[in-house]
Every structure is written in C-alpha cells, then in structure tokens.
FITORLO-621109 format. One record per residue: x, y, z of N, C-alpha, C, O in turn; residue number from 1; residue in three letters; chain. Coordinates in pm, 1 decimal. Atoms other than C-alpha are relative to their C-alpha. Layout:
BEGIN
NODE       npx       npy       npz      capx      capy      capz       cpx       cpy       cpz       opx       opy       opz  seq  type  mol
NODE         X         Y         Z         X         Y         Z         X         Y         Z         X         Y         Z  NUM   ala    A
...
***
This chain:
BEGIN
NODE       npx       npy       npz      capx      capy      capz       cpx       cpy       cpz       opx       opy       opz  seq  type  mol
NODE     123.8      71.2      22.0   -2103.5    2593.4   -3520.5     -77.5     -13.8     131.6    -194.9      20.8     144.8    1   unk    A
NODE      30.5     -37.4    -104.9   -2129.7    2559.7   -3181.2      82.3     -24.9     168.2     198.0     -59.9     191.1    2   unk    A
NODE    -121.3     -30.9     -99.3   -2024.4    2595.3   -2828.6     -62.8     -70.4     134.6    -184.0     -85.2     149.8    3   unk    A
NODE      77.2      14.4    -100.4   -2041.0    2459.0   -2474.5     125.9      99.5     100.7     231.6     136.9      50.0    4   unk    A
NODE     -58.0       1.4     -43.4   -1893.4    2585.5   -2191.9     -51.0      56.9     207.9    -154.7      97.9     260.1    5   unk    A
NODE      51.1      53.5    -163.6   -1897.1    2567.4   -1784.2     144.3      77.3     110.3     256.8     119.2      82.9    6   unk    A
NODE    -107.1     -71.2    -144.6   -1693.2    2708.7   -1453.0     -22.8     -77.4      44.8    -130.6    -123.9       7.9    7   unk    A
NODE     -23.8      92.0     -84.2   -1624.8    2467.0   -1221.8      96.1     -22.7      93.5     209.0     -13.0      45.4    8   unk    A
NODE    -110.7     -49.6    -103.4   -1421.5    2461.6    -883.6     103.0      53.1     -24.1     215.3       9.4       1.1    9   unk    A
NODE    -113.1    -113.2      10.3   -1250.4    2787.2    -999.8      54.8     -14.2    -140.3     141.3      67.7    -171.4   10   unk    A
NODE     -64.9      10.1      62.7   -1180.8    2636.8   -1328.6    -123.9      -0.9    -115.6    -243.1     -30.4    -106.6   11   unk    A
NODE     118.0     -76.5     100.2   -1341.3    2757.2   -1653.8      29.6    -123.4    -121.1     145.0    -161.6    -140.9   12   unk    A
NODE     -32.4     113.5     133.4   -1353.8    2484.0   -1957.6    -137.1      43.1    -147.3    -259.8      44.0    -137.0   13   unk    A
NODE      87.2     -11.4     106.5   -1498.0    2566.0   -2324.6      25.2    -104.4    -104.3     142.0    -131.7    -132.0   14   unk    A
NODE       0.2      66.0      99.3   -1583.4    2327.9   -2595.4     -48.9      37.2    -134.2    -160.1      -8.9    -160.4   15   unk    A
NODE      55.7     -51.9     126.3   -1622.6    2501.5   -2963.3      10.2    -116.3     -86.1     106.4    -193.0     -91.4   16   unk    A
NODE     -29.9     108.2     120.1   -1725.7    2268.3   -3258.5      19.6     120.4    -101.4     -39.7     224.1     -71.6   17   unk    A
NODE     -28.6     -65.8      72.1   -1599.8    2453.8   -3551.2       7.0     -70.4    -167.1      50.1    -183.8    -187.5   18   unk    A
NODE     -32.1      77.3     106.3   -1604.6    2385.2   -3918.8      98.4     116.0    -113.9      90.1     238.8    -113.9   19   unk    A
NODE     -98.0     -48.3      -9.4   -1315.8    2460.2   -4115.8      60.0     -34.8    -168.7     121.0    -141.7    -166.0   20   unk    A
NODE     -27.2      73.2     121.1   -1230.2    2400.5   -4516.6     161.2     -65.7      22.9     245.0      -0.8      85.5   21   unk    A
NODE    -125.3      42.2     -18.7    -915.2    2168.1   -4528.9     132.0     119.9       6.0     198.7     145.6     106.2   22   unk    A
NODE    -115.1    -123.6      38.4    -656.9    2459.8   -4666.1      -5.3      97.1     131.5      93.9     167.0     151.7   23   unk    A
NODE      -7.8     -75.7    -105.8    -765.6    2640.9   -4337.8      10.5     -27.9     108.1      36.0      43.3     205.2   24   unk    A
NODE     -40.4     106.9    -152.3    -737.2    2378.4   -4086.5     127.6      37.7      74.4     143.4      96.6     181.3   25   unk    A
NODE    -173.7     -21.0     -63.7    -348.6    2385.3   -4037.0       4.2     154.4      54.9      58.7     174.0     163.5   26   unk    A
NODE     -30.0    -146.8     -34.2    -367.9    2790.8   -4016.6     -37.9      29.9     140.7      18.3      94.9     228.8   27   unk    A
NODE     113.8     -37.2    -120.6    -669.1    2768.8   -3761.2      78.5     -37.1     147.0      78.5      18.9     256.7   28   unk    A
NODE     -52.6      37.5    -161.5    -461.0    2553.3   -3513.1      86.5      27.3      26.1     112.2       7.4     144.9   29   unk    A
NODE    -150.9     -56.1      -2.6    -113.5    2701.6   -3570.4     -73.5     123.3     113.4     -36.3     128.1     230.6   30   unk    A
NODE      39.3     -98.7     -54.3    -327.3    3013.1   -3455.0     -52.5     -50.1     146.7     -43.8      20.7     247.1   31   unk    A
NODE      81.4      52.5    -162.9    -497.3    2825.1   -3146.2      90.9     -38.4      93.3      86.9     -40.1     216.3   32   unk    A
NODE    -129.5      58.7    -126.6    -167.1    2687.6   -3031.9      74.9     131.3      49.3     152.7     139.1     144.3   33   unk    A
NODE     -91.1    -104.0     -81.3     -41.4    3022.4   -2985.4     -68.0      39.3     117.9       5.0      59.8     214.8   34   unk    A
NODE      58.9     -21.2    -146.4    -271.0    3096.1   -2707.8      21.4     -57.8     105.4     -19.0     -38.8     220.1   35   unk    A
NODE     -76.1     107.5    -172.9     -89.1    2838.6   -2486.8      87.8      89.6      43.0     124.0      88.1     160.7   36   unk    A
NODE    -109.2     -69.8     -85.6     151.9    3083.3   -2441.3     -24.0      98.9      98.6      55.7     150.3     177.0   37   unk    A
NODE      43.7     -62.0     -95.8     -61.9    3267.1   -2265.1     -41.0     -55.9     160.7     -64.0      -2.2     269.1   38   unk    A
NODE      17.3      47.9    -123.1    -115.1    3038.9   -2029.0    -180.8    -121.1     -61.3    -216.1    -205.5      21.1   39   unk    A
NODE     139.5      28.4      25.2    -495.2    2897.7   -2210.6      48.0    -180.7       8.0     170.7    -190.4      10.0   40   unk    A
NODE     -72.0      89.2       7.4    -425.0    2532.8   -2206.7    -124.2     -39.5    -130.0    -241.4      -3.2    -119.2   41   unk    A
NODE      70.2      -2.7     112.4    -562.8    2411.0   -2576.6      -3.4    -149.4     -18.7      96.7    -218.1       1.8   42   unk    A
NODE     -57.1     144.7      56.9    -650.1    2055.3   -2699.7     -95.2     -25.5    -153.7    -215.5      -6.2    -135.6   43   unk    A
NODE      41.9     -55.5      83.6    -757.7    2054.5   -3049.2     -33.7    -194.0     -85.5      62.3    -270.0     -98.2   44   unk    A
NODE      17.1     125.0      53.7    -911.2    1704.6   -3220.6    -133.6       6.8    -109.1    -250.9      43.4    -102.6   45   unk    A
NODE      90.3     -13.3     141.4   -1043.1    1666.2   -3575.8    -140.2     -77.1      63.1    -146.9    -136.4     170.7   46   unk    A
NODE     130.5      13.1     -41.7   -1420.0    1594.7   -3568.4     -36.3    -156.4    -110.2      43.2    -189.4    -198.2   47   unk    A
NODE      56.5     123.0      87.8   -1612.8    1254.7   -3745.1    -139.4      23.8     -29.3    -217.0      94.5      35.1   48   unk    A
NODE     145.7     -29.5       8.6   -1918.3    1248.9   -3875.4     -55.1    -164.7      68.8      -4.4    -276.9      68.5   49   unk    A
NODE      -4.9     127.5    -114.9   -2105.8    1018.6   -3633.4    -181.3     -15.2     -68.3    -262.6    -102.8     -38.7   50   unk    A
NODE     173.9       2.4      97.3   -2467.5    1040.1   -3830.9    -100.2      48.5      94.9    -217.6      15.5      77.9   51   unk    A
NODE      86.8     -34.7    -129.3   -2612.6    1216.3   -3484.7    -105.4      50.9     -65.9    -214.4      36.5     -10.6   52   unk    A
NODE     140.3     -48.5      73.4   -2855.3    1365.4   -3716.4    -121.9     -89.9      -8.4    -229.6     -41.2     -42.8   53   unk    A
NODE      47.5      83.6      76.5   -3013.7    1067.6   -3772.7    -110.5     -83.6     185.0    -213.7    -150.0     194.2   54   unk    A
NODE      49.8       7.2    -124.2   -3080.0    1029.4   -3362.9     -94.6      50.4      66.8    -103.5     173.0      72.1   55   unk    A
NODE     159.7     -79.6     -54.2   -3433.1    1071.9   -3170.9      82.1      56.7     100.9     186.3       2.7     138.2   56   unk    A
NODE     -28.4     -37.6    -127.5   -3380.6    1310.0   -2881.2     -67.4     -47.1     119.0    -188.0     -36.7      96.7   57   unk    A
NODE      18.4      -2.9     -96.8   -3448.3    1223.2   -2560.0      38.7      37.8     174.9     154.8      12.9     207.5   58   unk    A
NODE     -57.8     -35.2     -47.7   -3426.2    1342.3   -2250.6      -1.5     -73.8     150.0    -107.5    -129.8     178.0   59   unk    A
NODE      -1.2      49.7    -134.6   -3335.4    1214.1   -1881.8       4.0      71.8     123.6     113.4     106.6     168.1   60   unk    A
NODE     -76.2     -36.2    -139.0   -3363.6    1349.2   -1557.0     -30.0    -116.8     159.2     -93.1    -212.4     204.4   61   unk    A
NODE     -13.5     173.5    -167.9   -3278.2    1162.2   -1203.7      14.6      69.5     120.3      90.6     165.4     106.5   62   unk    A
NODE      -4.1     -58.8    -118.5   -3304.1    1277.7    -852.4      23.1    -147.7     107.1     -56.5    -241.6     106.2   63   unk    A
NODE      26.6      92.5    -108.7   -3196.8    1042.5    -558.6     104.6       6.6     127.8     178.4     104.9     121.2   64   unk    A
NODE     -61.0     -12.7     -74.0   -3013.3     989.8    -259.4     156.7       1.6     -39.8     196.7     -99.2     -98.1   65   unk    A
NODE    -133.9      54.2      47.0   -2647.3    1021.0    -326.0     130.8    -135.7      20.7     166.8    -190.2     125.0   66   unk    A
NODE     -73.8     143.3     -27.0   -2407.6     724.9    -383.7      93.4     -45.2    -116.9      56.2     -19.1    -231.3   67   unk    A
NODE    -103.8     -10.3     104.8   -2082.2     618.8    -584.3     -75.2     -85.7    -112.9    -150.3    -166.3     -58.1   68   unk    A
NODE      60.1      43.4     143.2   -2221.5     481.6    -971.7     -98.2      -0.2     -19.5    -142.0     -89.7     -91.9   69   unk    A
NODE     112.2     -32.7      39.2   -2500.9     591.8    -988.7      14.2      64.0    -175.7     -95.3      79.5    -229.8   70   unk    A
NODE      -4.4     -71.5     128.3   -2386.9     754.7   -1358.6      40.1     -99.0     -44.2      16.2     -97.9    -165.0   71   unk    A
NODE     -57.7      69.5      68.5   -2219.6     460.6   -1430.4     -65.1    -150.1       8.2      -9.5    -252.6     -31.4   72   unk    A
NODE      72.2     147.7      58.4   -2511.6     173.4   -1409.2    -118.8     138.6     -90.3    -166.4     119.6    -202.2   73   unk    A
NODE     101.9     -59.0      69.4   -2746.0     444.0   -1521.5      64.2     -22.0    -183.1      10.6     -93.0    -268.3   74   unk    A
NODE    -102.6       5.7     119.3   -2498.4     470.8   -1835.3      51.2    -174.4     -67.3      89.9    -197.9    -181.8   75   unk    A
NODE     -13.7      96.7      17.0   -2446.0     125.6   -1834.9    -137.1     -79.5    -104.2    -119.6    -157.9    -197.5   76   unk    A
NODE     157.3      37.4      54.6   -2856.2      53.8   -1946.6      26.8      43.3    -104.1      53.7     -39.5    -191.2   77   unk    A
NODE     -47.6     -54.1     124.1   -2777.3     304.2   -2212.1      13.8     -56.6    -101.5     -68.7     -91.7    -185.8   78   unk    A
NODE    -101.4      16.5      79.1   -2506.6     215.7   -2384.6     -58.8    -219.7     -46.0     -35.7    -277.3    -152.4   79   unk    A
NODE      48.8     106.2      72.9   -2669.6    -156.8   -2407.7    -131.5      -0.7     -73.5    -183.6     -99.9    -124.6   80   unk    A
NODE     111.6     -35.6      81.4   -2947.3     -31.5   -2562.0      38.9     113.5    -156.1     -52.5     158.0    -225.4   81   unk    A
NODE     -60.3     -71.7      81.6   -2729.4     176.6   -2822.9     -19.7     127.5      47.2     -81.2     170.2     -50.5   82   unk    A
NODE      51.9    -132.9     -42.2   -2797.2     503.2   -2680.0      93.2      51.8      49.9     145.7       2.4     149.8   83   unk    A
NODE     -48.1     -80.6     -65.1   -2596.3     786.8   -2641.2      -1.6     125.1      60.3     -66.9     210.5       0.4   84   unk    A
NODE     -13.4    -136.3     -58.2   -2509.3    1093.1   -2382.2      63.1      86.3     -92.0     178.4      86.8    -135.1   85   unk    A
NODE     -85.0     -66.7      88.3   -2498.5    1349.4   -2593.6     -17.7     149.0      79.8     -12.3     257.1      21.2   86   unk    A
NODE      -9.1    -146.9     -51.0   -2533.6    1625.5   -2290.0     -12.1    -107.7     108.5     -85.1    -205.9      95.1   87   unk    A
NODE       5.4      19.7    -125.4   -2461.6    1526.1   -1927.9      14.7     114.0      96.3     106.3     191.3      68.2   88   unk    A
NODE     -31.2    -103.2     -99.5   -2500.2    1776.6   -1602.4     -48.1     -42.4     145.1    -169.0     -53.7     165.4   89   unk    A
NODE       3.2      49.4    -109.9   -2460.3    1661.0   -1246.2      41.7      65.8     136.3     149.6     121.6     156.4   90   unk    A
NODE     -49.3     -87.0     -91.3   -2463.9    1799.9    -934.8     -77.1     -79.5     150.3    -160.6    -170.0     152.1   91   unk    A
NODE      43.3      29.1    -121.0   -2530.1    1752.7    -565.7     -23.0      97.8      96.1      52.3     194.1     110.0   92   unk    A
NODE     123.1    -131.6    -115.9   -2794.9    1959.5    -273.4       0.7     -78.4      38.0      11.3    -198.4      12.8   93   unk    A
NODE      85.3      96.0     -88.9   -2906.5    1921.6       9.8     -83.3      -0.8      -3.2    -136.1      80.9     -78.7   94   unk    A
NODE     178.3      33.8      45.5   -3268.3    1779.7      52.2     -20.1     105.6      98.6      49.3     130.1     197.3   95   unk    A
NODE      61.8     -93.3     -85.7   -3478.5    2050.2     186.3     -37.4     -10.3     100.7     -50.0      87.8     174.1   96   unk    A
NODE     112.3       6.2    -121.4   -3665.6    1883.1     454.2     129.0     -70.5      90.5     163.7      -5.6     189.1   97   unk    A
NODE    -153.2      59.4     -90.1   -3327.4    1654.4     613.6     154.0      44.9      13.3     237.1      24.6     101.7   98   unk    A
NODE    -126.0     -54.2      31.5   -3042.1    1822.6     472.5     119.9    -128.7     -92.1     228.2    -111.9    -148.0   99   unk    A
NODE    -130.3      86.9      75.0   -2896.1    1458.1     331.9      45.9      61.9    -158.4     -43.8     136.7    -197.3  100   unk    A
NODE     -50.2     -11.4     117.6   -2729.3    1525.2      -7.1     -42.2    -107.7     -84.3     -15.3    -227.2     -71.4  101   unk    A
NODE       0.6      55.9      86.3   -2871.3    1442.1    -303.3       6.1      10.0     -97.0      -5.5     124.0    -142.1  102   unk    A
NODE     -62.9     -17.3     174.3   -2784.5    1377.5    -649.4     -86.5      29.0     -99.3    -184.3     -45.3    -106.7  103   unk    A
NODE      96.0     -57.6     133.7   -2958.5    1546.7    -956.3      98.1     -66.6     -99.3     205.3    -104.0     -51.9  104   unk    A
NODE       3.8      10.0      79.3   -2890.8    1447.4   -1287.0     -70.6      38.0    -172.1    -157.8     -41.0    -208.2  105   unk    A
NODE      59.5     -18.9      47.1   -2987.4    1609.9   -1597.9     113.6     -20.3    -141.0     217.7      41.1    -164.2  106   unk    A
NODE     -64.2       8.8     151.7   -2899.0    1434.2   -1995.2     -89.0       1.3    -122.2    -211.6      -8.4    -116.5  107   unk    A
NODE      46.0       5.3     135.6   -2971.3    1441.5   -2351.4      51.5    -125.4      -6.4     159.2    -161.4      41.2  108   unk    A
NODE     -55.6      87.3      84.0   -2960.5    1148.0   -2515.1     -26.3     -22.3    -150.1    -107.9      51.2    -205.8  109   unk    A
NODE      15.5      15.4     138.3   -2945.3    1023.9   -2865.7     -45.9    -129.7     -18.0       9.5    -228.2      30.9  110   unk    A
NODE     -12.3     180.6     -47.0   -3126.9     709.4   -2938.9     -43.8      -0.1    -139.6    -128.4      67.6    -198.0  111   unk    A
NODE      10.6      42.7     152.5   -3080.2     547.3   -3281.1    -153.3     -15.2     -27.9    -210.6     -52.4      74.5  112   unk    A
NODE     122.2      43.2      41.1   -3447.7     507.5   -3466.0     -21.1    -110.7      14.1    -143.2    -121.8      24.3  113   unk    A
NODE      76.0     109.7     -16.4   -3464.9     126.1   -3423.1      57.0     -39.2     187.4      83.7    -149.1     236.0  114   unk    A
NODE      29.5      19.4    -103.6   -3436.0     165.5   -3085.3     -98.6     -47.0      74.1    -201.6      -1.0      24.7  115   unk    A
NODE     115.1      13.8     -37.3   -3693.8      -7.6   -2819.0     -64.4      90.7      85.5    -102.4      36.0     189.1  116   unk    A
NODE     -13.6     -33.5    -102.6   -3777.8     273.0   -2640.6    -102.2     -28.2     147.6     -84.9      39.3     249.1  117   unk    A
NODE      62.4      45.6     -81.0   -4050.8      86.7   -2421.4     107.1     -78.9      39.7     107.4     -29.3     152.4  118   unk    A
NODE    -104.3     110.0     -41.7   -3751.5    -179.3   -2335.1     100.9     113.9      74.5     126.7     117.6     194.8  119   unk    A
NODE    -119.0    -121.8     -70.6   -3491.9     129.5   -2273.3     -84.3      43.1     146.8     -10.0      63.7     242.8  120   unk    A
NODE      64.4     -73.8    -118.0   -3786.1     261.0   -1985.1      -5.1    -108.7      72.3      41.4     -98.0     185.8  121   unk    A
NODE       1.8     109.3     -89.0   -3853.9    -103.0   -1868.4     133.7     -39.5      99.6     126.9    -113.1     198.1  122   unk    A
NODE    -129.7      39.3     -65.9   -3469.5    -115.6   -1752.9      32.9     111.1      61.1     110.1     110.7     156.9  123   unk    A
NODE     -81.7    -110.2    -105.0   -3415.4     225.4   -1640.1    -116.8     -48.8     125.7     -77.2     -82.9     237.2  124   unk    A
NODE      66.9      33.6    -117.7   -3754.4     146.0   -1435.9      77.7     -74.1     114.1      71.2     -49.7     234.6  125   unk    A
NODE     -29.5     141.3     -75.3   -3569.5    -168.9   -1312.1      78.9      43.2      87.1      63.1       4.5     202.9  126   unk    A
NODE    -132.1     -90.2     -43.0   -3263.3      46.8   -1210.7     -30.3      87.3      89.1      27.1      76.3     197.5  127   unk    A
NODE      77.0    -121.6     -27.9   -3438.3     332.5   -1106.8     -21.6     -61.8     168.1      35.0     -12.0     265.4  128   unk    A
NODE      34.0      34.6    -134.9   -3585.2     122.3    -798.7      99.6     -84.3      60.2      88.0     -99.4     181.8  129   unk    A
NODE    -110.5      55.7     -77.8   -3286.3     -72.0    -714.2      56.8     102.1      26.9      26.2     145.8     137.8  130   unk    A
NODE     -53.9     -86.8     -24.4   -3086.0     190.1    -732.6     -37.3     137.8     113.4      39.9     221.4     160.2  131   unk    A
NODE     118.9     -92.7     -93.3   -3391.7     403.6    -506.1     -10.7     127.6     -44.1     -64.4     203.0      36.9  132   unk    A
NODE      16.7    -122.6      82.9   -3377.5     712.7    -758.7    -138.7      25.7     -43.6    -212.2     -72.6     -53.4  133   unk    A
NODE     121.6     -50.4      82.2   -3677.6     887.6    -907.9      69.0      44.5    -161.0     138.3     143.6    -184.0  134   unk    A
NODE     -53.7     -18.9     158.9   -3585.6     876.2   -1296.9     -85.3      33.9     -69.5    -189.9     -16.5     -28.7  135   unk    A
NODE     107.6     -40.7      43.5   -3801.6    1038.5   -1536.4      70.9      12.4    -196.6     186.9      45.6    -220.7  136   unk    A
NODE     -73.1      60.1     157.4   -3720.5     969.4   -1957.0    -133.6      98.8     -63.2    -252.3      75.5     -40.4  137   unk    A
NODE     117.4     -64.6      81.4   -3930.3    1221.4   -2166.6      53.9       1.3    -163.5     171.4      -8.1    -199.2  138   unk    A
NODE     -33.9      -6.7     137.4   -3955.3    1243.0   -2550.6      55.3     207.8     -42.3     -23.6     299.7     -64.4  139   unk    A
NODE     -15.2    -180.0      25.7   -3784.4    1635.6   -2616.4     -85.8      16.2     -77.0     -88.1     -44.8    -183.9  140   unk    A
NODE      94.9     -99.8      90.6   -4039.5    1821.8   -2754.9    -166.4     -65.6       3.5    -257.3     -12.5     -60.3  141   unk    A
NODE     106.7      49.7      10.5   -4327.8    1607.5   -2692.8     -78.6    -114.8     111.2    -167.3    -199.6     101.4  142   unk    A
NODE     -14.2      28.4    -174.7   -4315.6    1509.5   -2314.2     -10.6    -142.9      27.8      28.4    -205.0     -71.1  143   unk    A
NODE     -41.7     142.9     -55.1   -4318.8    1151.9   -2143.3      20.8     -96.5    -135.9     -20.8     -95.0    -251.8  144   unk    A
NODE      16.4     122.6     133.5   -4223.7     845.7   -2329.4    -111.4     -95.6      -5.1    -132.5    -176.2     -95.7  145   unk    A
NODE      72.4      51.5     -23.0   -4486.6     718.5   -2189.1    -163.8      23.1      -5.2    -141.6     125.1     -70.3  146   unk    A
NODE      17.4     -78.1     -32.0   -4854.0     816.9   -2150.0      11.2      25.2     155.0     -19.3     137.1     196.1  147   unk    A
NODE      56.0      50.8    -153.3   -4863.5     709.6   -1766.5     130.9     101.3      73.4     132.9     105.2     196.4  148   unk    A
NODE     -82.0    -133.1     -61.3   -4527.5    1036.2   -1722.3     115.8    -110.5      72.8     156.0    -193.8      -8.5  149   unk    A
NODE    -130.9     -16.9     -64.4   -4254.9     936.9   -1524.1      70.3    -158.6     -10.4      -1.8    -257.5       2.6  150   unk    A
NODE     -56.9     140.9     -30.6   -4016.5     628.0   -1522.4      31.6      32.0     152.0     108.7     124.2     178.3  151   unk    A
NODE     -54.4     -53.2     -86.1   -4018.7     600.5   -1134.4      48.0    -154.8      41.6     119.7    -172.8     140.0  152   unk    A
***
C-alpha cells in the first residue's frame, strides 16, 4: 500500500504498510521471518485503523540554531493540541555565512477537523521565538495557514 524508506549512518531501514486478507496473514509473516536468516533483521506489527483519513494535512518546517529538544517542545505544542507527526525528517548543516550548525526540520502533520488551527500557530509562534527558530506551518496544498505566510 505503501512504503517508506531511508539510509542512515551506513544503515538502511524500510517501512512497508501492506494489506493482507486474514487467511494470508500467518503465510505472509512465516515468509518474512525467513529473511532473518539472511541476516535482514524483520519486525512485523498488525496495523489499526486510526481514522487518519479523517485528518487535515499540514505541514511544518523549522530552521534554527542547533540545541538538545528542540523536537521535543516543538512536539510537545502538538500533541496538546491533538495533532499528529505523521512524517518527521531532521537533519543538521552548517550555516553558510558562520559555519555554526544548524537544525532543519521538515513534518507532516495530521490535525483532527475540530482543531484550532489559529491557537496551534499562536503557540508554535510562542515557541518558535523562545526557542529562537524560524518555524513556518503551511496548509498542504494551499500554502500558509495564515494570510500574513510564515509562523516566525
């Protein structure tokens, strides 16, 4: 159904969602576990239906100086606003003009329909400048959440 997958310091990781009629389940993973013997290391966990369908997209990106939790107050606003990461990708450069290292951030999120999402921007704002990041929250497919562009 579908797939993610990534390389990372030398080490390769894939995530397939798959769908599977019951009677073919047991066969599918008998068959998946044999590939451990090759060395693949396998971890195999039934799926839920979580109603993600039912979730606006939005998207996040963050640029700022680097520093430990920065993913984890950003994530913190979130998750009290019901909202979930339903794609995270993080990485760290150096700045062009000093060379310090800084942190990018780029997620999907999912945010239930009675979400506020003027209240969700008012707190990343809040965050955003404590924290001294440039954060930016757009609607996928139909650009800022705002019209005034960027949560900075």
């Amino acid at each position: 159904m579908e797939s993610r997958m990534v390389q990372l310091a030398g080490q390769f990781a894939g995530l397939v969602r798959l769908e599977v009629d019951a009677e073919g389940a047991a066969e599918l993973e008998s068959a998946l576990r044999e590939l451990e013997a090759g060395g693949l290391h396998v971890i195999i966990e039934r799926g839920r239906d979580t109603g993600a369908g039912t979730l606006h997209r939005v998207q996040l990106d963050l640029v700022g100086h680097d520093h430990p939790g920065i993913v984890q107050e950003i994530s913190g606003v979130l998750a009290r606003h019901g909202i979930s990461i339903e794609e995270l990708e993080t990485g760290c450069e150096p700045a062009s003009m000093t060379g310090e290292l800084l942190f990018r951030a780029y997620a999907e999120l999912g945010v239930p329909a009675d979400a506020d999402l003027h209240a969700v921007q008012d707190d990343l704002e809040a965050l955003a400048n404590a924290l001294m990041v440039d954060l930016e929250l757009h609607d996928v497919g139909s650009g800022p959440v705002e019209d005034d562009a960027a949560v900075r």
